[in-house]
N, C-alpha and C positions, 0 to 999 in steps of 0.2 A: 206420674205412674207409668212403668212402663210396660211395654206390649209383653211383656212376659208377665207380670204379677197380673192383668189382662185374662193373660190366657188360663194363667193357673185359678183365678176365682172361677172362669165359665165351668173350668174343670172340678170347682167344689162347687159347684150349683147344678153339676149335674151333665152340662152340655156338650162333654166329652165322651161321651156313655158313660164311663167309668163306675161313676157314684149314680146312686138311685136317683134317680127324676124327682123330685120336688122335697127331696131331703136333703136338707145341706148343711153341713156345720160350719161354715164361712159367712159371711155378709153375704144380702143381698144385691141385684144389678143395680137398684139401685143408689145404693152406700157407697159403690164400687164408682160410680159416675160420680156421685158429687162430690167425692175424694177427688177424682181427678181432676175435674174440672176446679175444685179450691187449688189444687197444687198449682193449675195451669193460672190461674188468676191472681195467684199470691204470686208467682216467678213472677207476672208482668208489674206487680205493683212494686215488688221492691227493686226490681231493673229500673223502674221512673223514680224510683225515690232515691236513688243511687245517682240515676244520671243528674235529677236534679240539685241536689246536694253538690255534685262534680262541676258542674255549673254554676252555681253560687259560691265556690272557692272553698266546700266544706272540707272537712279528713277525709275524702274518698280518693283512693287513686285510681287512674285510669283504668289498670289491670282489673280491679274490682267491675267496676262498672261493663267492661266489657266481657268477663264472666259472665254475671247478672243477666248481661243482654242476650248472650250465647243459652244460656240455659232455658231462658225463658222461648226464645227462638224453636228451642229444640223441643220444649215439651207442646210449644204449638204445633209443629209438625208432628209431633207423634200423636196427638189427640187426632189429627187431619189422616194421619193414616188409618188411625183405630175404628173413624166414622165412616170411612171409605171402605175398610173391611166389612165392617158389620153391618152397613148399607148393602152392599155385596151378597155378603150369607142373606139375607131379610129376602132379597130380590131372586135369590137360588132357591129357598125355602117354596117360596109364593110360587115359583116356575115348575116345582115338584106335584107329581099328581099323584092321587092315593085314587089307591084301588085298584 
């Protein structure tokens, strides 16, 4: 999933002001996470079941496997980024005073 489909759910659930606060026609944060986190988990399984096949002498070619490996690379990093932001907001949130 990337930081843009991310950002466009927060924004149908509301947490862009835009849309009304606790009405959302979108999925919620949660559906949003475990979406991403299966993408992020399915990339890393078929990256090993690629390289291992590639290893064994299967019909995998090189180029495959090192896609596989690339993608999956890259959705870990952008999960690393997404928790790093939104670690961030939580911690800006919590430092804001009302009243």
């Amino acid at each position: 999933m990337s930081v843009g489909a991310v950002t466009q759910a927060a924004l149908n659930l509301g947490v862009g002001g835009s849309a009304a606060a606790g009405k959302s026609a979108g999925p919620d944060f949660a559906q949003i996470l475990s979406s991403a986190i299966s993408q992020v988990t399915g990339a890393q399984a078929q990256a090993n079941q690629l390289a291992a096949s590639y290893a064994m002498g299967g019909n995998v070619t090189l180029e495959q496997v090192m896609l596989a490996t690339s993608k999956a690379e890259l959705l870990v990093e952008t999960a690393g980024a997404v928790t790093t932001r939104a670690i961030s907001a939580y911690q800006s949130l919590m430092q804001t005073s009302i009243g």
